[in-house]
C-alpha positions as CSV (number, residue, x, y, z in Angstrom):
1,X,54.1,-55.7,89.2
2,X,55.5,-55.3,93.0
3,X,53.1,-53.4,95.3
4,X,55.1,-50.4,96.8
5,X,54.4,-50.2,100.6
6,X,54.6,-47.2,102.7
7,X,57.4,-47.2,104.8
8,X,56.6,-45.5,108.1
9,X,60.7,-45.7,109.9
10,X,63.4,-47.0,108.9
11,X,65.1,-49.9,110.7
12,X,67.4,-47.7,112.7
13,X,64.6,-45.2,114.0
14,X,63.0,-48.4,115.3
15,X,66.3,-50.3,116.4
16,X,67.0,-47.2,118.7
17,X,63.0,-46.9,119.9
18,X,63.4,-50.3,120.9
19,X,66.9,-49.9,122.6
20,X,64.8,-46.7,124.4
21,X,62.1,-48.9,125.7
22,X,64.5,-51.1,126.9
23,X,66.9,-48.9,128.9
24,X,63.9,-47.0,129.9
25,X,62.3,-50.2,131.7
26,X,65.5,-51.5,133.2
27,X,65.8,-48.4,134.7
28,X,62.4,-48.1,136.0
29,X,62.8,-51.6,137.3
30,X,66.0,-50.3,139.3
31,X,63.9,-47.5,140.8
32,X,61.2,-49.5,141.7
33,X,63.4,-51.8,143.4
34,X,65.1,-49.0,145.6
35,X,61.8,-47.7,146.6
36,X,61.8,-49.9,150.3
37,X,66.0,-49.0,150.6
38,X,65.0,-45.0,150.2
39,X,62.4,-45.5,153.2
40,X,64.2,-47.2,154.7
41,X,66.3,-44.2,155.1
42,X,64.2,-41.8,155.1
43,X,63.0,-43.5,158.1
44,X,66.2,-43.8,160.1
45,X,66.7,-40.2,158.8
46,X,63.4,-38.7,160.3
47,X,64.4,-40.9,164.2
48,X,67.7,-39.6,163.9
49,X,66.4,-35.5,164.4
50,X,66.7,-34.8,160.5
51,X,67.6,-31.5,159.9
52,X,66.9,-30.3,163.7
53,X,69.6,-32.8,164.3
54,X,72.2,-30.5,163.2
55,X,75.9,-31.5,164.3
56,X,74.8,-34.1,166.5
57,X,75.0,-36.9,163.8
58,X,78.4,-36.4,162.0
């Protein structure tokens, strides 16, 4: 006599979680990895005038 389990998801429903948790990571480790670049500019932004700087800066 076979034991009938309980399925909670099928395979799909977990084959696209996992693809989720996947994109979802590389793209956090892309962010991450543009934090010092965005400072950076900010940064050069903020010496530059920023929005006082008007035309100055084309």
């Amino acid at each position: 006599m076979k034991i009938q389990r309980k399925r909670t998801g099928t395979a799909v429903q977990r084959v696209l979680a996992a693809e989720a948790a996947v994109v979802g990571a590389l793209l956090l480790a892309l962010f991450v990895a543009e934090i010092p670049s965005v400072l950076r500019e900010m940064k050069i932004w903020r010496i530059s005038g920023g929005l006082r700087a008007g035309h100055r800066y084309p």
